[in-house]
MIROVEX-61741 format. One record per residue (C-alpha): residue in one letter; x, y, z. Coordinates in Angstrom, 2 decimals. Layout:
<pt A; <X; Y; Z>>
...
//
This chain:
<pt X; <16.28; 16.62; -4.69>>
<pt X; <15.60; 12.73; -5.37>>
<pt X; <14.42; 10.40; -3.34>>
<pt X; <17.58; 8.54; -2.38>>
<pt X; <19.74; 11.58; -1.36>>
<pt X; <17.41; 11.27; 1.21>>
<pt X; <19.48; 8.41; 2.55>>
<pt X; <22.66; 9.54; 1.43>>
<pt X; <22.20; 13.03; 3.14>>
<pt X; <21.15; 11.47; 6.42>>
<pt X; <23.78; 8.95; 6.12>>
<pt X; <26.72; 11.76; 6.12>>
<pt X; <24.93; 13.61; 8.94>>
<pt X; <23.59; 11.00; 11.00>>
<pt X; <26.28; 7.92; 10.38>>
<pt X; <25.79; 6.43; 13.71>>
<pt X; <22.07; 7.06; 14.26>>
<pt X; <19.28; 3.85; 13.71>>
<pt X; <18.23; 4.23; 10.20>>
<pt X; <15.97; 0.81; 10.29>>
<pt X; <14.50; -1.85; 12.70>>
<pt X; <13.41; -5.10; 11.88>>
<pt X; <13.60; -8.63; 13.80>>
<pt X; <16.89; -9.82; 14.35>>
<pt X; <18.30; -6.46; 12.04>>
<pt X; <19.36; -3.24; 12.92>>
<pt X; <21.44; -0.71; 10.33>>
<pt X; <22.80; 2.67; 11.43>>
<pt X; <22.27; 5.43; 8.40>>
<pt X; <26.21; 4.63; 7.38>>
<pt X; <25.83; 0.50; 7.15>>
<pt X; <22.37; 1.04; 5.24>>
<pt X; <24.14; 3.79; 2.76>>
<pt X; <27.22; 1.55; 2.47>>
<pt X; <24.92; -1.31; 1.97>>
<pt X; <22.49; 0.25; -0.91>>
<pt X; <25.99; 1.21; -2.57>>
<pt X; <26.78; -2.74; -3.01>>
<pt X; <23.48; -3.52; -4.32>>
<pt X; <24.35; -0.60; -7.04>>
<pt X; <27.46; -1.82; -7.78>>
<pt X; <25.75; -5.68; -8.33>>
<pt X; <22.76; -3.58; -10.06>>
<pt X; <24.91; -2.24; -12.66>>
<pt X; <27.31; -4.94; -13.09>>
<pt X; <24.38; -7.02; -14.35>>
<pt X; <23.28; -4.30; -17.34>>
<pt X; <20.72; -2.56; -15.22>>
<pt X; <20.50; 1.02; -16.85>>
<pt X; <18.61; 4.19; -16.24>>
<pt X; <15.22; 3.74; -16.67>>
<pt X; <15.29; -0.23; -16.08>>
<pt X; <12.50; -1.69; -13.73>>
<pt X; <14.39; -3.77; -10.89>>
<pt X; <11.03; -6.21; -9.42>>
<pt X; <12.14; -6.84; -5.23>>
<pt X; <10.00; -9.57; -4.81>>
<pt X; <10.30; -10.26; -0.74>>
<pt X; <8.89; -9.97; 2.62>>
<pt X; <9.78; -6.79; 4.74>>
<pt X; <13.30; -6.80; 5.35>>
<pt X; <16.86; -4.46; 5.32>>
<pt X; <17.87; -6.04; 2.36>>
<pt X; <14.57; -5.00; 0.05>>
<pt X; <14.84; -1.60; 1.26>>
<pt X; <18.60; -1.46; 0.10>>
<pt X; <17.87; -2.85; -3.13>>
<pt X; <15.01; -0.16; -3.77>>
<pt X; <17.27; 2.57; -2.96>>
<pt X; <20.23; 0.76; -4.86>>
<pt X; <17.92; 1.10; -8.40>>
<pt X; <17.25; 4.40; -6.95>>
<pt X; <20.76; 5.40; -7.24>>
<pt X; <21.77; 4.23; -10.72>>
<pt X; <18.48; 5.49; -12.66>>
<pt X; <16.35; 2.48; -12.43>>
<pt X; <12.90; 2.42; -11.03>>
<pt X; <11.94; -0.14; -8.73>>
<pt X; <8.88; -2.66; -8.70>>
<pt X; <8.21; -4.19; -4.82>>
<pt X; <6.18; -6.87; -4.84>>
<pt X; <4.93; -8.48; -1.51>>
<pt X; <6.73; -11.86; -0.47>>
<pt X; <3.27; -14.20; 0.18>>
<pt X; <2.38; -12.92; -3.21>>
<pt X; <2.82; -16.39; -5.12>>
<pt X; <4.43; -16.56; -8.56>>
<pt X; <1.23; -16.61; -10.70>>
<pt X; <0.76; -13.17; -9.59>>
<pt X; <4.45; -12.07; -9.95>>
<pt X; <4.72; -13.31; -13.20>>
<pt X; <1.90; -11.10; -14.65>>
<pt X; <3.48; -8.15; -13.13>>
<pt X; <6.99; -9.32; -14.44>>
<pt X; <4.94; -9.48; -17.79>>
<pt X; <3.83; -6.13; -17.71>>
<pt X; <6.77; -4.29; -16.25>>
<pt X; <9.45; -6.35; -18.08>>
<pt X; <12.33; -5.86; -15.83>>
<pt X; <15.97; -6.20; -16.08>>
<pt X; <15.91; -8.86; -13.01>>
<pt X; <13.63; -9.57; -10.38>>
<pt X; <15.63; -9.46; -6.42>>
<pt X; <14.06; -12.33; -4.13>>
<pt X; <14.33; -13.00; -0.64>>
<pt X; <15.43; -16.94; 0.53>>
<pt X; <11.21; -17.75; 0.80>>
<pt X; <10.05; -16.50; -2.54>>
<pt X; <12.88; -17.99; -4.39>>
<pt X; <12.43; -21.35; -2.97>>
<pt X; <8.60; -20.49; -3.66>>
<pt X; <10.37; -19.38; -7.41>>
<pt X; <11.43; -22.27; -8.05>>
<pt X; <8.70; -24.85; -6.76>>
<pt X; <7.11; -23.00; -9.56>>
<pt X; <9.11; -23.67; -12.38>>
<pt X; <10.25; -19.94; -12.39>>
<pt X; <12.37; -19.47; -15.39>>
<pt X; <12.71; -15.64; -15.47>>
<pt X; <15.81; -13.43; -14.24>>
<pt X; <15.91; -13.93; -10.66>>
<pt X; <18.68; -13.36; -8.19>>
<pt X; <18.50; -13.92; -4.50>>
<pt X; <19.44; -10.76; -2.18>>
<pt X; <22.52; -12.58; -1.13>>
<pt X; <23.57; -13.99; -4.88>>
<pt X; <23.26; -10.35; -5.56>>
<pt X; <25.31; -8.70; -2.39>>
<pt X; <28.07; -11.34; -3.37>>
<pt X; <28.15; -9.67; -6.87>>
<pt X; <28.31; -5.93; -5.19>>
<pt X; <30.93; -7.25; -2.95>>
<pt X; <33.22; -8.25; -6.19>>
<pt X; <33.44; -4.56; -7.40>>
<pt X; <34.93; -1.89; -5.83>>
<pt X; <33.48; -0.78; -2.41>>
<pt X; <31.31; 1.96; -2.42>>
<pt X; <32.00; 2.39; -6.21>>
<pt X; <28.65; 2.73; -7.94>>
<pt X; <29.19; 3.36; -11.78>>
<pt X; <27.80; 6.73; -12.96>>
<pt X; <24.47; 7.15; -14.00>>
<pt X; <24.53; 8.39; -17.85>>
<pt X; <21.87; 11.15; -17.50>>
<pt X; <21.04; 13.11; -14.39>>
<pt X; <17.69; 11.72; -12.85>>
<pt X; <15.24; 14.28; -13.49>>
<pt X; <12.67; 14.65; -10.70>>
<pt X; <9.42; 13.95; -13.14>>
<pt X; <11.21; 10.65; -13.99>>
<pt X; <9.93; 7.51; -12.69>>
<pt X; <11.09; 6.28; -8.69>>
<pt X; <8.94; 3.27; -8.14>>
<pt X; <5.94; 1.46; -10.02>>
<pt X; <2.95; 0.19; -7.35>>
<pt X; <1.11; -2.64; -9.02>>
<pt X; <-2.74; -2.36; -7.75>>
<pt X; <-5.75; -4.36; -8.81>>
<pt X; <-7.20; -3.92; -12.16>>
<pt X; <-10.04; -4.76; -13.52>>
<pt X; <-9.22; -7.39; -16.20>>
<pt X; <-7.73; -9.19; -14.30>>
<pt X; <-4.28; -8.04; -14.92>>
<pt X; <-2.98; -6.09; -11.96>>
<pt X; <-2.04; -2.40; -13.34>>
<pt X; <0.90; -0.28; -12.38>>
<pt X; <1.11; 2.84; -10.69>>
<pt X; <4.11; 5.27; -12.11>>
<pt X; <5.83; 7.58; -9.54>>
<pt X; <7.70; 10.06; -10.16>>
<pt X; <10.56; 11.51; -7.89>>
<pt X; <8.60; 14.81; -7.58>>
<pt X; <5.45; 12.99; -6.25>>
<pt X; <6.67; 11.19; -3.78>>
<pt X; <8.85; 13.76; -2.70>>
<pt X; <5.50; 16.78; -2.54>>
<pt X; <3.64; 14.24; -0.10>>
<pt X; <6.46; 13.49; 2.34>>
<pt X; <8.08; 16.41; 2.52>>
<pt X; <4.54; 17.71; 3.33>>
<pt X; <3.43; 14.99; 6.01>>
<pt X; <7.38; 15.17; 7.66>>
<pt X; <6.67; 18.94; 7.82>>
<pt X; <3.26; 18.58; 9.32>>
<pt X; <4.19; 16.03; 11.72>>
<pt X; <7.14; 17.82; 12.48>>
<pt X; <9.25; 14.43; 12.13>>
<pt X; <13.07; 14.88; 13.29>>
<pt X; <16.00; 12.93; 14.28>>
<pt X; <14.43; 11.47; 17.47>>
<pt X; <11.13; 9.94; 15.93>>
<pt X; <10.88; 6.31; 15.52>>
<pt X; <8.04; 5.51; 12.98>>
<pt X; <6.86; 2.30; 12.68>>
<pt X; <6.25; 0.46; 9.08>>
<pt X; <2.90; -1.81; 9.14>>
<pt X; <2.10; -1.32; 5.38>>
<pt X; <3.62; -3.74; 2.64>>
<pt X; <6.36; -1.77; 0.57>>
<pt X; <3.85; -2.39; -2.24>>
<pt X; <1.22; -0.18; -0.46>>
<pt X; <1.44; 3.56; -0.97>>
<pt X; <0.93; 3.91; 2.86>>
<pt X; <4.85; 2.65; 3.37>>
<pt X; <6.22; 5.70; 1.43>>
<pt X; <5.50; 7.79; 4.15>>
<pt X; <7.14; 5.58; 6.68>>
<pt X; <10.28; 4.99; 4.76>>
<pt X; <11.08; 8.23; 3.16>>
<pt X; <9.96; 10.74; 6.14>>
<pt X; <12.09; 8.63; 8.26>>
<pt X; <15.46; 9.67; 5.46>>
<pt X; <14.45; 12.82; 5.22>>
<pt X; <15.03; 13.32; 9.04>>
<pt X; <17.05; 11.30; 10.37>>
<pt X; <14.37; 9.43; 12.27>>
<pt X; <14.53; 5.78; 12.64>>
<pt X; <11.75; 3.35; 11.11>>
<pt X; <10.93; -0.47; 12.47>>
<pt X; <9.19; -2.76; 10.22>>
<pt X; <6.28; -4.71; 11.43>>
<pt X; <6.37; -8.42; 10.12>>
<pt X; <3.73; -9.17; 7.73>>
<pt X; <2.24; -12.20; 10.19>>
<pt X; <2.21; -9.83; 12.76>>
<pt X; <0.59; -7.37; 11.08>>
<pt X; <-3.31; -8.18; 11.87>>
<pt X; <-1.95; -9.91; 15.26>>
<pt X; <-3.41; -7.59; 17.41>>
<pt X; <-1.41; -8.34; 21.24>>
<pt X; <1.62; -8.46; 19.32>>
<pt X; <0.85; -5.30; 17.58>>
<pt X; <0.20; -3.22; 20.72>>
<pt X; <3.71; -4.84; 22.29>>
<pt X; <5.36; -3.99; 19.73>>
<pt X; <4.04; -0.12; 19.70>>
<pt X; <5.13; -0.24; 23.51>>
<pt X; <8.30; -2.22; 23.41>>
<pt X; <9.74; 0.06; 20.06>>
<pt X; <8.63; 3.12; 21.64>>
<pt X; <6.80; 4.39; 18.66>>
<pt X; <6.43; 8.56; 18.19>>
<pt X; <4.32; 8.20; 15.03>>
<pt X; <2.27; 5.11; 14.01>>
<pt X; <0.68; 4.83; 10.72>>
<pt X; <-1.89; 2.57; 9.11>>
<pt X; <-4.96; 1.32; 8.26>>
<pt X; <-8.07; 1.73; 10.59>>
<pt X; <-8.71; -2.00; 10.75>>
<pt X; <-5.08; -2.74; 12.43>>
<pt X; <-6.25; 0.13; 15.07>>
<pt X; <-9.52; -1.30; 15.15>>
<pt X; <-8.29; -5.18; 16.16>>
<pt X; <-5.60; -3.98; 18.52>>
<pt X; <-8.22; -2.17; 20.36>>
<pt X; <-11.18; -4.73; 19.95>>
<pt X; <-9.08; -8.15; 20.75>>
<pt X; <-5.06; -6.74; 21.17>>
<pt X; <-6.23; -4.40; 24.48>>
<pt X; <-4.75; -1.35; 23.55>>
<pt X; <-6.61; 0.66; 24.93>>
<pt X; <-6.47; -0.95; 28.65>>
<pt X; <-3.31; 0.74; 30.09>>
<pt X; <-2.25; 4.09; 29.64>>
<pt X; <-1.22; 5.23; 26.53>>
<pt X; <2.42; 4.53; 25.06>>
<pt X; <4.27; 7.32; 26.63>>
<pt X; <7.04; 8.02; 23.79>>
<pt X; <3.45; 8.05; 21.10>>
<pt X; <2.77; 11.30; 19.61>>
<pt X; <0.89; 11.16; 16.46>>
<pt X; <-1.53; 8.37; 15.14>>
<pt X; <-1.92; 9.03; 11.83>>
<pt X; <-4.58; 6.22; 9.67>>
<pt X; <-5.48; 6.13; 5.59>>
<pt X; <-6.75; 3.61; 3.40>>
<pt X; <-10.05; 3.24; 4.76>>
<pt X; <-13.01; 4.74; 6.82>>
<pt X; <-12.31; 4.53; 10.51>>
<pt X; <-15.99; 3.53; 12.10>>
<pt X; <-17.00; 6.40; 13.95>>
<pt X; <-17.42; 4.95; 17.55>>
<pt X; <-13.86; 3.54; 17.63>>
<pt X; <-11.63; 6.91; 16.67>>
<pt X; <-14.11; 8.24; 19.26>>
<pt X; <-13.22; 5.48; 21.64>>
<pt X; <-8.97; 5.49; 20.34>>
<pt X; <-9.58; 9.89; 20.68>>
<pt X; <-10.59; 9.67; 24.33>>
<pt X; <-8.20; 6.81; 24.88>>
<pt X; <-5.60; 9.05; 24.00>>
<pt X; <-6.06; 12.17; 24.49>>
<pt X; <-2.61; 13.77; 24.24>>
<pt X; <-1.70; 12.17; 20.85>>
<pt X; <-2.61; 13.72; 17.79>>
<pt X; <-4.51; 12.15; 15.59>>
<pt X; <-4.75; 12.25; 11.36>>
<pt X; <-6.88; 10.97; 8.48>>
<pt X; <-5.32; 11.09; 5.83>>
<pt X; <-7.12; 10.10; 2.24>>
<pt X; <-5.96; 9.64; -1.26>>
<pt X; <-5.89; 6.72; -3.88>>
<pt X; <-2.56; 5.54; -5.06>>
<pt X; <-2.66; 7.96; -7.97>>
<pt X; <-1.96; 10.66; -5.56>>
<pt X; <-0.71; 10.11; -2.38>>
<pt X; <-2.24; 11.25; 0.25>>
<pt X; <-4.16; 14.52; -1.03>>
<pt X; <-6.30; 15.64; 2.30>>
<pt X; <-5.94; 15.49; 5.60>>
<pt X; <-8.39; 15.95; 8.75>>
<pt X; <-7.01; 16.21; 12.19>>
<pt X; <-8.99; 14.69; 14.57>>
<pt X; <-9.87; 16.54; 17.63>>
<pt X; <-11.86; 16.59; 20.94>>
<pt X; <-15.07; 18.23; 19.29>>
<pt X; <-15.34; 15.25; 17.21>>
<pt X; <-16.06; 13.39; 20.19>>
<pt X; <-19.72; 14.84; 19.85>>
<pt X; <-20.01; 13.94; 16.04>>
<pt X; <-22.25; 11.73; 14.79>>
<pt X; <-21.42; 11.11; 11.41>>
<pt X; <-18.24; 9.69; 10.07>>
<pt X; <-15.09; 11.70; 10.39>>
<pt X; <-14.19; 13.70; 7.19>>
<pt X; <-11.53; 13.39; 5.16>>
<pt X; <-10.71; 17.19; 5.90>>
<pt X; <-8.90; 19.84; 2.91>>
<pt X; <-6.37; 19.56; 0.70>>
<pt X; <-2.75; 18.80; 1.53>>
<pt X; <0.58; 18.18; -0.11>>
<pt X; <0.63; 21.07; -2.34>>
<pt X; <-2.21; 20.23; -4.54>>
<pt X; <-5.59; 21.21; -4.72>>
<pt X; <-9.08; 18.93; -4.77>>
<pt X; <-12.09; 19.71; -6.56>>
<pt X; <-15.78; 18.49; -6.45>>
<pt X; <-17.30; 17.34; -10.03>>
<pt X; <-20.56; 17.99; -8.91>>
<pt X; <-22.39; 18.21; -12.43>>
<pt X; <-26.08; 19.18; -11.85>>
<pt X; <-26.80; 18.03; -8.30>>
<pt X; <-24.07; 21.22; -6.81>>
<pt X; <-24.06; 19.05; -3.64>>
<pt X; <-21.42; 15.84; -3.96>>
<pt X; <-19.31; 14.85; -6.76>>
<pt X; <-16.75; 12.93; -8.15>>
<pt X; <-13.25; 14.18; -6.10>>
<pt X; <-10.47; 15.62; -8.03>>
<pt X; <-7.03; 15.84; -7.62>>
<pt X; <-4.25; 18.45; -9.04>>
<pt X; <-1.56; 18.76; -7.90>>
<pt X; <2.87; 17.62; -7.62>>
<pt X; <1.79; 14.28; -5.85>>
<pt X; <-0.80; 13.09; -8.71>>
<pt X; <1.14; 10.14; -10.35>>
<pt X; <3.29; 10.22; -13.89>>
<pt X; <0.62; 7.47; -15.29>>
<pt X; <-0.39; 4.20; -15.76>>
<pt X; <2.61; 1.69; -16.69>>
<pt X; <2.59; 0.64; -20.56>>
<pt X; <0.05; 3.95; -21.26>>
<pt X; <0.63; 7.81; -22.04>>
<pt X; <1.83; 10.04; -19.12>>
<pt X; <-0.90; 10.96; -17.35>>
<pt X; <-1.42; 14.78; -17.43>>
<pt X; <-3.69; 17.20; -15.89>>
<pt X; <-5.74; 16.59; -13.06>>
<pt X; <-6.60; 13.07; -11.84>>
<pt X; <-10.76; 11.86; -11.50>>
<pt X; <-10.62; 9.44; -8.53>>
<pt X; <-13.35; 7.71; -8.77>>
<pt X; <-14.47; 8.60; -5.49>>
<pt X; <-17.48; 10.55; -4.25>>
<pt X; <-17.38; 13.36; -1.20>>
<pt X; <-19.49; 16.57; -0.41>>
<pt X; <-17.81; 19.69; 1.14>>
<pt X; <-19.97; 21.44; 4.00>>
<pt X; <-20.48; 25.00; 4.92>>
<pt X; <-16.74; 25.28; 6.18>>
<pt X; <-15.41; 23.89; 3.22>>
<pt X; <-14.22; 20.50; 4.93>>
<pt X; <-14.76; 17.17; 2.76>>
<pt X; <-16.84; 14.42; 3.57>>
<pt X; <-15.96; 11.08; 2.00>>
<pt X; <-19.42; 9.51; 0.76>>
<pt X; <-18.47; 6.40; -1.30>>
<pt X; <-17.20; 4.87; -4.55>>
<pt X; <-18.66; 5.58; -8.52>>
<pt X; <-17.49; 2.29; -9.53>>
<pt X; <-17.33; -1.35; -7.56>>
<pt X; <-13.60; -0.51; -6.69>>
<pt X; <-13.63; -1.64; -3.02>>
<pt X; <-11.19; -1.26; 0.00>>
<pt X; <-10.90; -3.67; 2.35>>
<pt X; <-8.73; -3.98; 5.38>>
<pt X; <-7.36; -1.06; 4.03>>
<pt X; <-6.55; -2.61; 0.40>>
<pt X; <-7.31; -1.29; -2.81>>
<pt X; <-9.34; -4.16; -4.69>>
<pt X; <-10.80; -4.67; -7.78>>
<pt X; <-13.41; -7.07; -7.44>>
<pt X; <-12.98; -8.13; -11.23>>
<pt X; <-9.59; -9.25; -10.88>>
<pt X; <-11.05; -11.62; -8.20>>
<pt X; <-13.99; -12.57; -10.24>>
<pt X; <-11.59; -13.44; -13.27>>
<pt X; <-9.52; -15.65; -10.77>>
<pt X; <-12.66; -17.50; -10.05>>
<pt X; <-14.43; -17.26; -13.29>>
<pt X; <-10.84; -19.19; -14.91>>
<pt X; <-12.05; -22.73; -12.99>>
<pt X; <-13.52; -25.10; -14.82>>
<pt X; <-16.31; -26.12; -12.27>>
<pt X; <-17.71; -22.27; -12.56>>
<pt X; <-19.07; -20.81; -15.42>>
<pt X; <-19.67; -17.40; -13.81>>
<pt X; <-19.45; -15.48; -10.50>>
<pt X; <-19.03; -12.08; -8.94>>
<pt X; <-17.58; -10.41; -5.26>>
<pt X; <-19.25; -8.33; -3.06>>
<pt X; <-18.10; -7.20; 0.03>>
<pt X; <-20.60; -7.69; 3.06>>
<pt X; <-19.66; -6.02; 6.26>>
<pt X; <-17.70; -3.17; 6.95>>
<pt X; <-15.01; -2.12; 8.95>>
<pt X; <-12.38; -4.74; 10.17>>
<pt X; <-16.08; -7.31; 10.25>>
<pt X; <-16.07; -6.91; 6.13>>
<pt X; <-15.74; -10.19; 3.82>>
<pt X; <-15.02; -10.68; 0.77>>
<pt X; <-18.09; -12.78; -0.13>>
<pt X; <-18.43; -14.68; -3.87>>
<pt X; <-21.28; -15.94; -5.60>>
<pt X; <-20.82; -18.38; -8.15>>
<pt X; <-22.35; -20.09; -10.84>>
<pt X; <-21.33; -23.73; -11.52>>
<pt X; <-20.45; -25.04; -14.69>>
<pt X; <-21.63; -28.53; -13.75>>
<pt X; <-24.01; -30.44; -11.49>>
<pt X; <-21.02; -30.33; -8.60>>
<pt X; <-20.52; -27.09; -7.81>>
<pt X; <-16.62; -25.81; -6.90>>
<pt X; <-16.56; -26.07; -3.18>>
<pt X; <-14.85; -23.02; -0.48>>
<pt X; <-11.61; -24.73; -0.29>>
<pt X; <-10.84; -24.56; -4.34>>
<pt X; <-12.22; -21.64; -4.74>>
<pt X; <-9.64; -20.33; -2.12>>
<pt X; <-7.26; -22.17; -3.70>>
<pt X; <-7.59; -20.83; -6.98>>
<pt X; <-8.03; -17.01; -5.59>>
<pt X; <-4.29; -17.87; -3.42>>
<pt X; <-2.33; -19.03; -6.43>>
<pt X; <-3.50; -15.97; -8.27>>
<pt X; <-3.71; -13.40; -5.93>>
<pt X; <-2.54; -11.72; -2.67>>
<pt X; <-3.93; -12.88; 0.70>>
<pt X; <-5.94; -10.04; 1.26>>
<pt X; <-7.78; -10.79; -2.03>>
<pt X; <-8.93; -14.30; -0.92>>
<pt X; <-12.54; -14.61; -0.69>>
<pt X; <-13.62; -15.54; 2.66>>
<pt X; <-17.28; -17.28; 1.88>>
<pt X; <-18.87; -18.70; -1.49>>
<pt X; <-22.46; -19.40; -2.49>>
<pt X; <-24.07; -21.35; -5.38>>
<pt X; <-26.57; -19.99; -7.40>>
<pt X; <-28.35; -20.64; -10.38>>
<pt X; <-27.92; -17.41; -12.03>>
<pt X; <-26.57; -14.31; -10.69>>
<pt X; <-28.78; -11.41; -9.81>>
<pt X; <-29.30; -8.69; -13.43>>
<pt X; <-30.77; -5.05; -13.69>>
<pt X; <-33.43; -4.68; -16.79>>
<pt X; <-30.60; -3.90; -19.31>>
<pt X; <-28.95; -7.26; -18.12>>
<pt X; <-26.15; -6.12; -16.57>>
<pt X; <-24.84; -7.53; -13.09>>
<pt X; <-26.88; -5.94; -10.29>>
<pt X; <-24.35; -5.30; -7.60>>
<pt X; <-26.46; -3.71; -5.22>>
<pt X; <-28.96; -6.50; -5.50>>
<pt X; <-25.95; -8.86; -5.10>>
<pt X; <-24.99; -7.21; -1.75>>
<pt X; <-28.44; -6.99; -0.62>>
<pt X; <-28.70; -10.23; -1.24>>
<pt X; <-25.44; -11.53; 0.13>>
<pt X; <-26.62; -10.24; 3.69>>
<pt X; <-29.76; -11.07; 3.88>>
<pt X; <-28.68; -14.68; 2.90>>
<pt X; <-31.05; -15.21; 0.06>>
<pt X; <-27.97; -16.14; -2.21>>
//
């Protein structure tokens, strides 16, 4: 199996069912199948081969998803790249993945060609008109038969020189985690999942690929809608959502300023499922008693592997008063503690089907894969999530190195050093800089904002800035992070 016979298989047995929902467009299995065919054809037609990246550079929309499963179908592995992400950041992921083309929606190639964009870039319907040329349906053989440890899709993350650094995964990966979480959510032909992840966020695999695999229908949440919290809780009502999925801070806001939790609970709702970040104890207490008859998941895992445990969350947590673990392993793989000499906590790692192919432009990855991440396993054997080894942050559920922040910064003239931190926690959490100025005027909020949002996503935008002379050191010299934080909040920097 490969992940886009998912489509085609629920295409021949579902024709006529909704396959996906977004504003103003709705595809049935058959239009969608029909539709990824064309992109193929187009694909193909322009020297795509087996083993070709194919960057779909776009906001959240039918036509990306039919261009990801179009690659899928004729051996080349697909690169999404969020649609607000501006062209400084595209073009060092273009650099490093060197694709055949890069597919745009109407927005980014406008934003393309503000730019000065001179790569290979086609516009979805440029790209549909060349499908449409060749014969319908007709997608040219692939040469080899795709193998299932060959790559499906690349997810570019944050890295820490600056250069954002690609996640390989394979066809048997993605497939181990959702035919897992389908299985344990029992998804069928009836759900209707909703999509509030980017495509270039691990959590959307889940939404898009359990939703082929069963026939279920998925509907897309907007990216400006995405941290609007009253429109988020309509739209959970009004779509009749079975299983919702995302990070904690979305639940969080809807429930803090969207009032989710002040009528009864969406009657077709299900399962609640969350990832990407801690969920503050007192409000999955407050969303558990709220909703009582939904189940409700916390799921963990880095984009290396997928979502490797799971803890459901259940009515004896409601008398818990430390954070909610991150429960066993899942998915077909196993998770170990590196404990070392303390036998207590340790590093977490992961074996396992889901744990990734490697690192784009390095040797497969083989073996088990070291996280990063810290956790302790109590008496029962459950896991308990304790923190990070390194400085790699999440916030709003985002992966984020603050280094390639810190090299956005560090690249103005006006600064001759800086580093990130982030203050706060939960949906309350900032990403707060402190910078060193090159000059007697020192680089003011705005420009450093600026500079972070022609380099970087929006969720990697610092939200404050302060001047200091120097930055804070340990003995050896090295940047003191903890003393940075420390003294981020207590405002001494």
């Amino acid at each position: 199996m490969r992940l886009h016979q998912l489509l085609t298989d629920s295409a021949r047995k579902y024709p006529e069912a909704l396959a996906v929902a977004a504003p103003q467009e709705r595809v049935t299995y058959e239009e969608l199948d029909r539709l990824a065919d064309r992109y193929a054809t187009a694909l193909a037609g322009r020297g795509v081969r087996p083993g070709d990246r194919v960057v779909v550079w776009s906001h959240k929309c039918v036509a990306a998803i039919a261009v990801m499963q179009a690659a899928l179908r004729i051996g080349a592995v697909y690169v999404p790249v969020t649609g607000t992400n501006p062209p400084a950041r595209l073009s060092l992921i273009v650099d490093s993945a060197a694709p055949a083309v890069v597919v745009a929606d109407g927005d980014a190639a406008e934003r393309a060609a503000r730019a000065g964009w001179s790569g290979p870039l086609v516009s979805f319907p440029d790209l549909l008109a060349e499908g449409a040329r060749g014969p319908a349906g007709d997608v040219p053989p692939t040469p080899y038969r795709n193998g299932p440890d060959e790559h499906a899709y690349i997810l570019f993350t944050s890295g820490s020189t600056g250069t954002p650094k690609g996640v390989c995964i394979s066809h048997r990966n993605a497939l181990a985690f959702v035919e897992w979480a389908a299985s344990e959510l029992d998804i069928g032909p009836d759900d209707r999942l909703s999509n509030h992840a980017p495509f270039n966020f691990d959590l959307s695999v889940f939404d898009l690929y359990a939703a082929f695999l069963s026939g279920a229908s998925v509907h897309l949440v907007p990216e400006e809608m995405a941290y609007a919290p009253a429109q988020l809780t309509r739209f959970l009502h009004d779509q009749e959502i079975t299983v919702w999925y995302s990070v904690p801070s979305a639940l969080s806001l809807m429930m803090r300023d969207g009032a989710l939790l002040d009528e009864a609970p969406p009657t077709a709702l299900r399962a609640c499922v969350f990832a990407g970040e801690p969920f503050p104890l007192p409000q999955a207490q407050e969303l558990r008693r709220g909703w009582p008859k939904v189940r409700m998941l916390n799921w963990y895992g880095p984009t290396e592997t997928n979502v490797c445990t799971s803890y459901e969350v259940t009515d004896a947590d409601l008398e818990r008063t430390t954070p909610l673990p991150i429960g066993h392993a899942c998915s077909g793989g196993t998770v170990e503690l590196d404990t070392g000499a303390t036998g207590d906590e340790g590093e977490i790692v992961v074996a396992g089907p889901t744990v990734m192919a490697g690192y784009w432009g390095r040797e497969r990855h083989e073996g088990p894969y070291r996280t990063g991440d810290i956790a302790r396993r109590d008496e029962n054997g459950t896991l308990h999530y304790v923190g990070r080894r390194d400085h790699m942050v999440k916030i709003r559920g985002h992966r984020v190195e603050l280094g390639e922040i810190e090299a956005a910064i560090v690249s103005m003239d006006s600064v001759t050093d800086a580093a990130v931190a982030v203050v706060g926690s939960g949906f309350g959490a900032r990403l707060h800089a402190a910078v060193v100025p090159s000059g007697e005027q020192p680089p003011s909020l705005l420009a450093v904002k600026r500079r972070c949002a022609e380099r970087l996503p929006t969720y990697m935008i610092v939200d404050r800035v302060s001047v200091c002379v120097d930055l804070p050191r340990t003995p050896n010299g090295k940047l003191d992070r903890r003393g940075l934080v420390s003294a981020l909040e207590a405002g001494e920097l």
